[in-house]
C-alpha positions as CSV (number, residue, x, y, z in Angstrom):
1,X,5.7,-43.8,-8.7
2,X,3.3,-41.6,-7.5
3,X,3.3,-37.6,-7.8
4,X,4.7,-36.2,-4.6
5,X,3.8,-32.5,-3.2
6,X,6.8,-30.7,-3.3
7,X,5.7,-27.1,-3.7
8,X,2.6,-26.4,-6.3
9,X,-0.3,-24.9,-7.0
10,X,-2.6,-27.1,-5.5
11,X,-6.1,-27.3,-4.0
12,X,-7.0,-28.3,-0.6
13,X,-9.8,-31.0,-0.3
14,X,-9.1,-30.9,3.8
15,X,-11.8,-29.6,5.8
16,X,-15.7,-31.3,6.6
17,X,-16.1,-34.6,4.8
18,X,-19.7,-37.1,5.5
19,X,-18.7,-40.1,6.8
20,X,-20.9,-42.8,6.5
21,X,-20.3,-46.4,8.1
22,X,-21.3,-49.5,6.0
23,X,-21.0,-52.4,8.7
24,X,-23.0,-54.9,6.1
25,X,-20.6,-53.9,3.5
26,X,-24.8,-53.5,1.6
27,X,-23.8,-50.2,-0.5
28,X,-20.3,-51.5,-2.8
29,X,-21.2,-50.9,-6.9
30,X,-24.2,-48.3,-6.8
31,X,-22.4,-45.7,-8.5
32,X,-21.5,-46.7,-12.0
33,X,-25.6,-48.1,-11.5
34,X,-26.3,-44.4,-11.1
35,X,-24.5,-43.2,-13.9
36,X,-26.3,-42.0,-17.5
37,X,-24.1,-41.5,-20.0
38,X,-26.6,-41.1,-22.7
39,X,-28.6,-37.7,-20.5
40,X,-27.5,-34.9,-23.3
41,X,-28.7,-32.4,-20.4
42,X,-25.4,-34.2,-17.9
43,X,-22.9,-34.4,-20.6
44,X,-20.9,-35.5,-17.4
45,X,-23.2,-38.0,-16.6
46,X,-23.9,-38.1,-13.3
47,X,-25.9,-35.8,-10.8
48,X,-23.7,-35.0,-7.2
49,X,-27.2,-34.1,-5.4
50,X,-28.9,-37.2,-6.5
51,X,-26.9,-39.9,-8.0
52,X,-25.3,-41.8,-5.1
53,X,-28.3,-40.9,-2.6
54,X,-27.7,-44.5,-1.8
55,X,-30.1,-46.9,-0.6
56,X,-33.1,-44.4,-1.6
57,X,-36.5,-45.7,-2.5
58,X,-38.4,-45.0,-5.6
59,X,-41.4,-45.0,-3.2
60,X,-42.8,-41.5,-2.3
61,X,-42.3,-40.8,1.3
62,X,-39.9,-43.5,1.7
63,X,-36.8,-42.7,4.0
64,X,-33.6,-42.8,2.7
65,X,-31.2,-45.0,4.2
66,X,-28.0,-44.0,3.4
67,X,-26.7,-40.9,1.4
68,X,-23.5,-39.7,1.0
69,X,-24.3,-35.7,1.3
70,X,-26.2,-36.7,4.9
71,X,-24.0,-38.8,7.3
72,X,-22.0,-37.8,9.9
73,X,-19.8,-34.5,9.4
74,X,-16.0,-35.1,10.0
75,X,-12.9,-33.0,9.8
76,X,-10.5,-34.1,7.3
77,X,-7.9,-35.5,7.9
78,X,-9.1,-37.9,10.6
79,X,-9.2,-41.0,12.7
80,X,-12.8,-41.7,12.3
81,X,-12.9,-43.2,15.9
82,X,-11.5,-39.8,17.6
83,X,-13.8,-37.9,15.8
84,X,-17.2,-39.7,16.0
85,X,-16.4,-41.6,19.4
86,X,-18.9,-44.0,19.1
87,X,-17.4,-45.5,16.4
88,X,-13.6,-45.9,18.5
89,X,-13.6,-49.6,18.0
90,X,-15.0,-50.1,14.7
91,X,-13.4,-52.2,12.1
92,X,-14.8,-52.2,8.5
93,X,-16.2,-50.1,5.8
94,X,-17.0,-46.8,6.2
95,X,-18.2,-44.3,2.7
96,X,-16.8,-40.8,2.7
97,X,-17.4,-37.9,0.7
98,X,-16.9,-34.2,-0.5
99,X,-18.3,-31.5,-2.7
100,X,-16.1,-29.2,-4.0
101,X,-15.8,-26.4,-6.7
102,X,-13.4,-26.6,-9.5
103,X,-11.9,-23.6,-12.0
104,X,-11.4,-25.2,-15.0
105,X,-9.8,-22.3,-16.1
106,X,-7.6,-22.0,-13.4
107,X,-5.8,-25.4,-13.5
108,X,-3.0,-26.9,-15.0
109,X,-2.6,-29.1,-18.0
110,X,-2.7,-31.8,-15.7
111,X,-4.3,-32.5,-12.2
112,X,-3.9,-35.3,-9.8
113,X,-6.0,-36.3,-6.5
114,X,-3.4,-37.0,-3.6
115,X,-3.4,-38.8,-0.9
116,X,-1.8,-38.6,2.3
117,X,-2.4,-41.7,3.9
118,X,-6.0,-43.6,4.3
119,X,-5.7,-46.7,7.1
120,X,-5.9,-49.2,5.4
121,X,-7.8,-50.2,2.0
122,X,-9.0,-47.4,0.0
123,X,-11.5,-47.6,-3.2
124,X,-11.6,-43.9,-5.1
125,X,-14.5,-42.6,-7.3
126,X,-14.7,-39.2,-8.8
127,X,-18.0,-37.4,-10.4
128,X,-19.2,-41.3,-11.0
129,X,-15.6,-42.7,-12.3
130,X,-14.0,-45.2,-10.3
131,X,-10.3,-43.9,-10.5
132,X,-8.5,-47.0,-8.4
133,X,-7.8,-48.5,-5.3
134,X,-4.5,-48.0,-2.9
135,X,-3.9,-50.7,-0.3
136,X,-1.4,-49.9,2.8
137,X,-2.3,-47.5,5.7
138,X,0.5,-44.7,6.0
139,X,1.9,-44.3,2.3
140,X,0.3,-41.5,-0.3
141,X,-0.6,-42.2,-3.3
142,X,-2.4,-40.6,-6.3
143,X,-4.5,-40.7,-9.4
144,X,-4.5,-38.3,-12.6
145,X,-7.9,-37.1,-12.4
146,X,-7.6,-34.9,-15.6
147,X,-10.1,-36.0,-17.7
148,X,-13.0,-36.7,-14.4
149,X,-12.9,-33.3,-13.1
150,X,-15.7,-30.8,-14.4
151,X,-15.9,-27.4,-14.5
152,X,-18.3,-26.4,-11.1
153,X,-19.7,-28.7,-8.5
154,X,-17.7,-32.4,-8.0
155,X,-18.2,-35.0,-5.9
156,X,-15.3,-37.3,-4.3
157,X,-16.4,-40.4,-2.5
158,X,-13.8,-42.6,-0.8
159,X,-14.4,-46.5,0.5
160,X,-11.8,-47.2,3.6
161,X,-11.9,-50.7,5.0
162,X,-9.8,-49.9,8.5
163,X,-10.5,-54.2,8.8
164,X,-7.6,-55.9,10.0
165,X,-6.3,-58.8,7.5
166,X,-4.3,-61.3,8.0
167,X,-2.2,-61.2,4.5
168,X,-2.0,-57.2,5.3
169,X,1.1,-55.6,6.1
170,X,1.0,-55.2,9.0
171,X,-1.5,-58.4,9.4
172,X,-4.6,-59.0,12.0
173,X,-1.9,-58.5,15.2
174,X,-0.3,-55.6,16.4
175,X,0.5,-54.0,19.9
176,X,-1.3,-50.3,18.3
177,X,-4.5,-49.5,17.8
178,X,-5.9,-49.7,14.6
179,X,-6.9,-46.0,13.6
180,X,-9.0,-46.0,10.4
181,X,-10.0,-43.0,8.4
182,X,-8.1,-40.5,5.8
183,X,-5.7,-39.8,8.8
184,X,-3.6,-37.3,6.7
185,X,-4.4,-34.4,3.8
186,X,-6.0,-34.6,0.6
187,X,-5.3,-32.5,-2.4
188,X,-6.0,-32.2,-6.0
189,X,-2.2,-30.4,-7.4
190,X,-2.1,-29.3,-11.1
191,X,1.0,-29.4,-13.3
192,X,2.1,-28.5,-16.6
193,X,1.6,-31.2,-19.5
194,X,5.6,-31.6,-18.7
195,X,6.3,-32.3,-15.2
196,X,8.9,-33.4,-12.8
197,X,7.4,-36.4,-11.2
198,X,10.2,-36.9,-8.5
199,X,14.1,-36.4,-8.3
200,X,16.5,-38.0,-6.2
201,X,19.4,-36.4,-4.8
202,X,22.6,-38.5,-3.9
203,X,26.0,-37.0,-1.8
204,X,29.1,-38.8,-2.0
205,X,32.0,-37.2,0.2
206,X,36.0,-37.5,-0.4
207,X,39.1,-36.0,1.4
208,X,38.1,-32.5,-0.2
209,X,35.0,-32.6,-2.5
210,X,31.3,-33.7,-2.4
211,X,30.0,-35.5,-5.0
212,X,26.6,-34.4,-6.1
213,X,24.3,-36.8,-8.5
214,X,20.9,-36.0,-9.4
215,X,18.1,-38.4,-11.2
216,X,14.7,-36.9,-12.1
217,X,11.5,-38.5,-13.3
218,X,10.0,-36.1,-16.3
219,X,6.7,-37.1,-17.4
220,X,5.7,-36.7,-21.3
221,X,9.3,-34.8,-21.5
222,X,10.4,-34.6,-25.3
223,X,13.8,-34.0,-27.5
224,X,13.7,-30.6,-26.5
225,X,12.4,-30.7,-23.2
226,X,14.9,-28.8,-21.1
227,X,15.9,-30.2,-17.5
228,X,18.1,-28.8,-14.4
229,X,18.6,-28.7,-10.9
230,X,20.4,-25.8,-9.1
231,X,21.4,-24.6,-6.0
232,X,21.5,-21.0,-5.9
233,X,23.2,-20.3,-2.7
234,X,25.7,-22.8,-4.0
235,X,25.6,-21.2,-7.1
236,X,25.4,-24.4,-9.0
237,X,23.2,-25.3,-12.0
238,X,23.4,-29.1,-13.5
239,X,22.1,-30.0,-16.5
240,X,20.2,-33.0,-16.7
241,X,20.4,-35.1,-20.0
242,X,18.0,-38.8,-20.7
243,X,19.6,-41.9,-20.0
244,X,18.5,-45.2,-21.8
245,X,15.6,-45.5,-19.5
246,X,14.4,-42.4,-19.8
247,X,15.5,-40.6,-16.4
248,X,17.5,-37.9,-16.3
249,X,20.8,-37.3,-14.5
250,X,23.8,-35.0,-13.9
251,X,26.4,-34.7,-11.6
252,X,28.2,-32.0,-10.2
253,X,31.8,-31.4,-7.5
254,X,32.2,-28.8,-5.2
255,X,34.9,-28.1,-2.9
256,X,34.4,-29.2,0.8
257,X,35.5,-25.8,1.7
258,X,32.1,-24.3,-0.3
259,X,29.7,-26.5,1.5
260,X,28.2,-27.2,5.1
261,X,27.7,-30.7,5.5
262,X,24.2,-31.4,7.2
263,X,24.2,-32.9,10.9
264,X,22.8,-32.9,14.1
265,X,25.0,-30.1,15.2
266,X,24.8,-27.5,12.6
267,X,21.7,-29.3,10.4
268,X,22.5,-27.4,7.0
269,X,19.8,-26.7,4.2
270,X,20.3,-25.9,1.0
271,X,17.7,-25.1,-1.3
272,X,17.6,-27.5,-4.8
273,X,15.1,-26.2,-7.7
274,X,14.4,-29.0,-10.5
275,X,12.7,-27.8,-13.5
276,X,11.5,-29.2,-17.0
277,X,10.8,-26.8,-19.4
278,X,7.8,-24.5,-17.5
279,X,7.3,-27.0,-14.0
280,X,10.1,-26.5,-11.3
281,X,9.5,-28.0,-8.1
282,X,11.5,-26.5,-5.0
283,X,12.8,-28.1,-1.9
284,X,15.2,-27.7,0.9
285,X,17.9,-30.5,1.2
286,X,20.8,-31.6,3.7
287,X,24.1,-32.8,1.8
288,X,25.6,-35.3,4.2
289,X,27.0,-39.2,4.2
290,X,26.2,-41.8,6.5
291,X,28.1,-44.8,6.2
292,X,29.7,-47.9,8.0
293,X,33.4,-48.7,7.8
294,X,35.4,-51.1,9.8
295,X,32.4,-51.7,11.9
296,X,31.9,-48.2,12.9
297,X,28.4,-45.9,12.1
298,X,30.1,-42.6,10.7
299,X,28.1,-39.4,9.4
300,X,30.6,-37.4,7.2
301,X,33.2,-39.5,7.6
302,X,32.8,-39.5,11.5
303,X,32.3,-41.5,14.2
304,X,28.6,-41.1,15.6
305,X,27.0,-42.7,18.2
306,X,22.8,-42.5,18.5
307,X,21.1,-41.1,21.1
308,X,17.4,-41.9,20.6
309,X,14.5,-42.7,21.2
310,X,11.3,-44.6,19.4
311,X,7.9,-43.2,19.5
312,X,4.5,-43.8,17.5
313,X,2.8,-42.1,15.6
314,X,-0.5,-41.1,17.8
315,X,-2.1,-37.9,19.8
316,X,-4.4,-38.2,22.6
317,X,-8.3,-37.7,21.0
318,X,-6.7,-37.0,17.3
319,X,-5.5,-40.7,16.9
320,X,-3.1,-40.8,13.9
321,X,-4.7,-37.5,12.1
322,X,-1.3,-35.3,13.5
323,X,-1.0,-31.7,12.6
324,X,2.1,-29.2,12.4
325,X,1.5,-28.2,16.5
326,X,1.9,-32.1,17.2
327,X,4.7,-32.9,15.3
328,X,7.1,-29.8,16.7
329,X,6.1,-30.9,20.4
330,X,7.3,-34.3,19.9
331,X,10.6,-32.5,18.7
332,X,10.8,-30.2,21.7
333,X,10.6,-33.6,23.6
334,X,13.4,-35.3,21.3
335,X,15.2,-32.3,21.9
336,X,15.1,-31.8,25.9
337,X,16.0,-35.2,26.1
338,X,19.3,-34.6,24.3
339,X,18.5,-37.1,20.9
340,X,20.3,-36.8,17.8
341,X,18.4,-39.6,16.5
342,X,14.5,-41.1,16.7
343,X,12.8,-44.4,15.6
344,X,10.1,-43.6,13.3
345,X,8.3,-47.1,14.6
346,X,6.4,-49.2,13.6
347,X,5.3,-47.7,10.1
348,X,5.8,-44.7,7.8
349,X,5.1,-42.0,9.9
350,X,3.6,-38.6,8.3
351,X,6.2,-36.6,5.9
352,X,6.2,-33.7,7.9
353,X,8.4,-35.7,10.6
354,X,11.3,-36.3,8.1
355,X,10.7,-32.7,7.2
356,X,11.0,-31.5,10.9
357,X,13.9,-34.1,11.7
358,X,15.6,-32.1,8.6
359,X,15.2,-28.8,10.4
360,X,16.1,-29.8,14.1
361,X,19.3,-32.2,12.7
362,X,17.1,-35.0,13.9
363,X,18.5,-38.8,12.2
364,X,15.8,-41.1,11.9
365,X,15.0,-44.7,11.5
366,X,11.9,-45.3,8.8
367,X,10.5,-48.5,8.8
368,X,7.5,-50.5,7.1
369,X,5.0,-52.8,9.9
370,X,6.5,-55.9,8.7
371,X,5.6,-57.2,12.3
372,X,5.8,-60.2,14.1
373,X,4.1,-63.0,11.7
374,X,3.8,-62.0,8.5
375,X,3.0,-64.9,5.9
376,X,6.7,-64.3,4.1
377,X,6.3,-67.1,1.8
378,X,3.0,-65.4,0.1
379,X,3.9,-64.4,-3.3
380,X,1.0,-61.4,-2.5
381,X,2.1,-60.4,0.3
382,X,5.8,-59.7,-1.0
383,X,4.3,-57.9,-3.7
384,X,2.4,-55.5,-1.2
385,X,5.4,-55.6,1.2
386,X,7.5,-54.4,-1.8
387,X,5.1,-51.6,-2.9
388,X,5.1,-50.4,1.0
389,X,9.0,-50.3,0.9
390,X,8.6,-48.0,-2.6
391,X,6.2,-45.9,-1.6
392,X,8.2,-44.6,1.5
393,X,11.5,-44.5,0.3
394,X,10.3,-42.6,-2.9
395,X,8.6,-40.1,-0.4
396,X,11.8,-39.8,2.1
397,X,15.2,-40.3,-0.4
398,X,15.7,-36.7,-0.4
399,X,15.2,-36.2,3.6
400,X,18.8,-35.4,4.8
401,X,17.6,-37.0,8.7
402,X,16.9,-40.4,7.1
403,X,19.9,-42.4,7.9
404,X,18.2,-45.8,8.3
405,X,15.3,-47.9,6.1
406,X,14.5,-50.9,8.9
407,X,12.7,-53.8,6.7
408,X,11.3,-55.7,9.6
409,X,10.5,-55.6,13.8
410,X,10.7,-58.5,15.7
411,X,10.3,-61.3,13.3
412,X,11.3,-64.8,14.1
413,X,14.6,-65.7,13.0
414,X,14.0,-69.8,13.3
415,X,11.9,-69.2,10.2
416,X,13.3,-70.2,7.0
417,X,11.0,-68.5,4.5
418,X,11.2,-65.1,6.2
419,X,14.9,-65.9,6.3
420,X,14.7,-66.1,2.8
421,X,12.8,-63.1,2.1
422,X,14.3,-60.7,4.0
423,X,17.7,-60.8,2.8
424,X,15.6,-60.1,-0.8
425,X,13.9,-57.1,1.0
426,X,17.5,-55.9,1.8
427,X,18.4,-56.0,-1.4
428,X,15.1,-54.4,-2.8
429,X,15.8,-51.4,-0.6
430,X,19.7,-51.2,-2.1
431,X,17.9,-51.0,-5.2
432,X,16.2,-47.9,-4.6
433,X,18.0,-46.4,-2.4
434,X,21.9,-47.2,-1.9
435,X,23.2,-44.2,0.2
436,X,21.7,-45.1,3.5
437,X,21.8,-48.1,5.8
438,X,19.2,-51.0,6.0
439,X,18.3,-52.6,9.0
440,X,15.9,-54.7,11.0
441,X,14.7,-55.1,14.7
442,X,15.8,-58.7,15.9
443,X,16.4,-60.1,19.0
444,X,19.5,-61.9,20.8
445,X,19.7,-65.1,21.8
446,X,21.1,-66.3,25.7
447,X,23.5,-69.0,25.2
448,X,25.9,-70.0,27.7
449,X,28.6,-68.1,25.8
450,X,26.4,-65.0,27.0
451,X,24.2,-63.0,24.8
452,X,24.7,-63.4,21.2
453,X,23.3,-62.1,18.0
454,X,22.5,-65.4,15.8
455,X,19.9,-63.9,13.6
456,X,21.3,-65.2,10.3
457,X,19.4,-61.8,8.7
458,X,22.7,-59.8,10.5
459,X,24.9,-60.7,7.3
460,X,22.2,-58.8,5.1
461,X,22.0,-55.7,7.1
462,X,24.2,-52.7,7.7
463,X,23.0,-52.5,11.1
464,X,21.6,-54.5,13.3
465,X,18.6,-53.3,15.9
466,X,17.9,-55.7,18.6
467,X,15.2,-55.7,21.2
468,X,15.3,-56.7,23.8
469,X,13.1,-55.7,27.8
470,X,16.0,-56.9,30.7
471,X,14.4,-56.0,34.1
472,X,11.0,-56.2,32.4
473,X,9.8,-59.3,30.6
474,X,13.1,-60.9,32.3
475,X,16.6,-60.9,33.9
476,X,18.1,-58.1,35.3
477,X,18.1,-54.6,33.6
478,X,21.9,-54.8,33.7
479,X,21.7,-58.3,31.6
480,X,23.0,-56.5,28.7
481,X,26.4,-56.3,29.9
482,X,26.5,-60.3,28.7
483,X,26.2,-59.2,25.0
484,X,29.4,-60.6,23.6
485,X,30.8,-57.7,21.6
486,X,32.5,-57.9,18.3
487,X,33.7,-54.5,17.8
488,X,34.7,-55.1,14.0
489,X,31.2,-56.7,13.5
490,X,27.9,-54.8,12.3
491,X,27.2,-52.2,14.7
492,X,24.3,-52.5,16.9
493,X,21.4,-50.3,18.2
494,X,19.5,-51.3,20.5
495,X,16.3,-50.6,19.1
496,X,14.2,-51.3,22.0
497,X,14.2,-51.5,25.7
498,X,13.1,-49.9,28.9
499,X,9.7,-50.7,31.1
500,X,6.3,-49.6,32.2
501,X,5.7,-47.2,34.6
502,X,1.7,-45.1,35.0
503,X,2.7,-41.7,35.7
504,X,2.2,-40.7,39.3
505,X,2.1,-44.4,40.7
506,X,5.2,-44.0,43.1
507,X,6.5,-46.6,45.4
508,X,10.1,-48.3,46.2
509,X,12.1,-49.2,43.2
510,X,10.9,-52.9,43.0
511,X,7.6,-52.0,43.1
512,X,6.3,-52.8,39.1
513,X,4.3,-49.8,37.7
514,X,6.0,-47.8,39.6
515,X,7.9,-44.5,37.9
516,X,10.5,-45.2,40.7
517,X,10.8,-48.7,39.5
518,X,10.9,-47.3,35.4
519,X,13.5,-45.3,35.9
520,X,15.6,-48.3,37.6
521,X,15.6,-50.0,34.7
522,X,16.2,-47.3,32.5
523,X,19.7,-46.9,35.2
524,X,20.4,-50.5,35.0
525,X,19.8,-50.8,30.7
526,X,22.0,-47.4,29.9
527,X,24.9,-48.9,32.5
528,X,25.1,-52.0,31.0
529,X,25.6,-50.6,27.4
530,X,28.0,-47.7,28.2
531,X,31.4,-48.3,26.8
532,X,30.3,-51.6,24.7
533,X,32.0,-50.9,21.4
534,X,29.6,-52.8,18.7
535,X,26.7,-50.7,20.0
536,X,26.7,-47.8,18.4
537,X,23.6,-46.3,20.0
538,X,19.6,-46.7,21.2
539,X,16.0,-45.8,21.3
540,X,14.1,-46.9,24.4
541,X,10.4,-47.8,23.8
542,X,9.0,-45.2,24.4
543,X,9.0,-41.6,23.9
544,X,4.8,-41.5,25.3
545,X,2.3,-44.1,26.1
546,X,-0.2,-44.9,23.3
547,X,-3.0,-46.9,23.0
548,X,-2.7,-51.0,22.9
549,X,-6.0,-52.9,22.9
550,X,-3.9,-55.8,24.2
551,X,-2.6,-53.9,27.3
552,X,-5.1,-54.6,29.4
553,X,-4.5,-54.7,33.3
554,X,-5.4,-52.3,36.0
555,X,-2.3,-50.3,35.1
556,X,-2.9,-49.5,31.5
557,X,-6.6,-50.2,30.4
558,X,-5.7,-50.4,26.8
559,X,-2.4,-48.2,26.8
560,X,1.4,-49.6,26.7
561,X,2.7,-47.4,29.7
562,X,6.1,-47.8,29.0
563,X,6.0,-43.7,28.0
564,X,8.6,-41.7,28.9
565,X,6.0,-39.2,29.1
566,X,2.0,-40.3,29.4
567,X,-0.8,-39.9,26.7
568,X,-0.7,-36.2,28.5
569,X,2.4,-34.9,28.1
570,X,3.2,-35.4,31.6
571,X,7.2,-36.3,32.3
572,X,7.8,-40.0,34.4
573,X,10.9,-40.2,36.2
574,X,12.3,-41.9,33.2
575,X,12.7,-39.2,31.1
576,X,15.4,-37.4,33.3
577,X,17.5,-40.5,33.8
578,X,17.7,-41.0,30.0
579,X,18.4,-37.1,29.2
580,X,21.3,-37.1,32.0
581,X,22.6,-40.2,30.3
582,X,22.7,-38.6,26.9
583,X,24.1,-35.4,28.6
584,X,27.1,-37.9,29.6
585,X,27.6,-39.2,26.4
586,X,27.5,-35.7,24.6
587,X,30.1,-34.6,26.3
């Protein structure tokens, strides 16, 4: 479990990095070459100015080829390929590195380099020590870089390999571009010798209490070692005590009458302060249940239905490095069109999206790029797919606007390994995380009964997404109103649907590419769903157009157009039929 950056004293390593690309892949083991341990003049044994000058000749007057203080200057965080366009479409290594000072005397008993996210394998040295390696593209990780930071001048150097793989998660095929680079911040955060690692915070609602348990993850706590969590404008204080395993938990009731229950509507914070002996760690938290009984999607016992939409996680010339300013216009967006809910698709997008969602009374669906044809029956692979499932739902468990953890998109259901593995997956997830809903994108089937959900995964999830592009790929847009409804079954979303339209190509409304002829599918798909009583809401694909190198006609020139707004910000015609439908079904 890695250290996550709630509130602390930390140190920013964002800012101008040297990136320098390794296309030969010529430059991997030269720094432990570098490194004299025996120089009683470097007790730290290495030299940031001239040990990793890479590639340099002994020769006088020799260039040198490749050095990590002098390649191309880049602002951290990053996709590479926005910042250095001539590299847009590379694929493999690329060496980056920064300088920075350090106060010894300033830090904490302990200090750990943070990640936010590097796409997509990551190898870490520090002052000459190779600290570890972090596969997965949008998940942060960490090292305890204690004992390798010195007092002064350090140097950070950082492998990515943005290659695509096909035993990755996601593997070598995807429908979005592949933006490589430390795409969010980097931070060294200090901590006592005794420090929370992460808590958990679990609601349970009844007729007239709510049911708070808390776990926390103390690191070196001992006999003594003291740990709570309150909420002072509750005015509630737990103490923790060790269980068996060595996690601490407590448990507290309050009186519905003394709480505001977090949702869309009236999206209720409360602040929660968990603290072992001299660390506390302080966050803002929603106290809320979101459950399914009797078929039905409820949020605090009631009856909910999802207005939504899915986006990606992109910015025109920024690629996937998103900053503060990006993520609240993709809210204002969410918000005009009237959502109460957005698919986070088709990976873990950056914190600060739960954090917002939190805020605005945004739910969300969070999902891992187990895409299309991933090689299920590789013991690897479930391995990695497992850690990618951890390493998000250990970030996002405390996130009030996380209602749903989807474990796969669009996998075929014919396949009897994956059909294996995912019910497994499911289960995984309950492990970690029992107090919201698992679910998958899948698609239905057209039968002569009608349209039917077959996937066998369905008896594994709470709710079922389904895809599925009538009046684009095929049919009618109004096919849907053939989906055979079981309205005690598992609730549906309809996790994708809609069509392509480039904004301001107008024609009649059977005219492809046109917005007229987007937003007649987008009439025909919300018609045929209205009133079906298993579908419990939906998020068209998608809330902008983003970059697809597969997309590739005269329309779209590597972008999927099927935006509700363009790579610009620009509204299609779309985007107002979808808001008035929502408008309809909020009142």
């Amino acid at each position: 479990m890695h250290l996550l950056s709630y509130p602390r004293e930390s140190v920013s390593l964002d800012g101008t990095w040297q990136a320098i690309p390794d296309q030969y892949e010529m430059y991997d083991g030269y720094f432990e070459d570098f490194v004299d341990d025996d120089d009683e003049d470097n007790p730290a044994g290495f030299s940031p100015k001239s040990i990793y000058e890479l590639g340099a000749s002994e020769q006088e007057g020799m260039p040198v080829d490749f050095n990590v203080h002098d390649g191309y200057s880049v602002d951290i965080p990053a996709s590479l390929g926005e910042e250095i366009t001539e590299f847009r479409h590379y694929e493999g290594w690329v060496w980056f590195a920064k300088t920075f000072d350090w106060d010894a005397d300033t830090a904490g008993d302990s200090s750990h380099l943070k990640f936010g996210a590097i796409n997509y394998k990551a190898e870490v040295w520090l002052n000459g020590e190779r600290l570890g390696e972090h596969e997965g593209g949008f998940t942060p990780f960490s090292f305890d870089v204690t004992d390798e930071l010195v007092d002064g001048e350090n140097l950070l150097v950082v492998k990515v390999d943005n290659k695509r793989y096909d035993d990755g998660i996601p593997n070598a095929s995807t429908d979005w571009f592949n933006f490589g680079g430390i795409n969010r911040s980097v931070e060294v955060v200090s901590v006592p010798e005794t420090y929370v690692r992460n808590y958990k915070l679990e609601t349970e609602l009844s007729e007239d209490s709510v049911d708070l348990h808390i776990d926390a993850w103390v690191e070196n706590a001992v006999d003594d070692t003291e740990v709570t969590a309150s909420f002072p404008k509750l005015d509630v204080s737990i103490e923790l005590t060790a269980d068996d395993d060595g996690v601490f938990t407590g448990e507290a009731t309050l009186s519905r009458d003394d709480v505001t229950l977090w949702s869309p509507s009236d999206p209720q914070l409360y602040t929660v302060r968990v603290a072992a002996d001299d660390d506390m760690i302080e966050d803002e938290v929603g106290l809320r249940e979101i459950d399914v009984v009797n078929g039905n999607l409820l949020l605090n016992g009631e009856e909910i239905w999802l207005r939504g939409i899915a986006l990606h996680e992109e910015s025109a010339g920024k690629g996937r490095a998103l900053n503060l300013e990006d993520v609240e216009e993709r809210f204002e967006w969410i918000t005009e069109l009237g959502c109460n809910y957005a698919r986070l698709a088709h990976y873990p997008h950056t914190e600060a999206m739960a954090r917002k969602a939190d805020e605005e009374g945004i739910l969300l669906w969070e999902e891992v790029p187990a895409y299309w044809d991933i090689n299920f029956g590789d013991e690897e692979i479930q391995e990695l797919y497992r850690q990618q499932l951890r390493e998000l739902i250990q970030r996002d468990w405390n996130r009030a606007s996380v209602a749903l953890w989807s474990i796969a998109n669009e996998t075929d259901h014919k396949d009897d390994t994956r059909n294996e593995v995912l019910p497994e997956m499911a289960d995984y997830v309950r492990e970690l995380d029992d107090t919201r809903l698992v679910t998958a994108a899948c698609f239905v089937d057209e039968t002569d009964d009608g349209i039917l959900l077959k996937d066998p995964l369905q008896e594994h999830l709470d709710v079922v997404g389904i895809n599925q592009y009538y009046g684009w790929y095929y049919g009618d847009a109004d096919d849907m109103e053939q989906f055979q409804e079981n309205p005690d079954g598992t609730p549906v979303l309809i996790s994708e649907t809609g069509g392509g339209a480039k904004w301001g190509h107008h024609g009649d409304e059977d005219e492809r590419w046109t917005e007229e002829f987007q937003a007649a599918i987008y009439r025909g798909q919300t018609d045929a769903i209205d009133g079906n009583d298993q579908i419990a809401g939906m998020a068209p694909w998608i809330l902008f157009d983003f970059r697809a190198p597969m997309r590739q006609n005269d329309h779209q020139r590597g972008y999927n157009r099927k935006g509700l707004v363009d790579q610009h910000g620009r509204k299609k015609q779309a985007f107002h039929v979808l808001r008035e439908f929502y408008q309809k079904k909020r009142s």
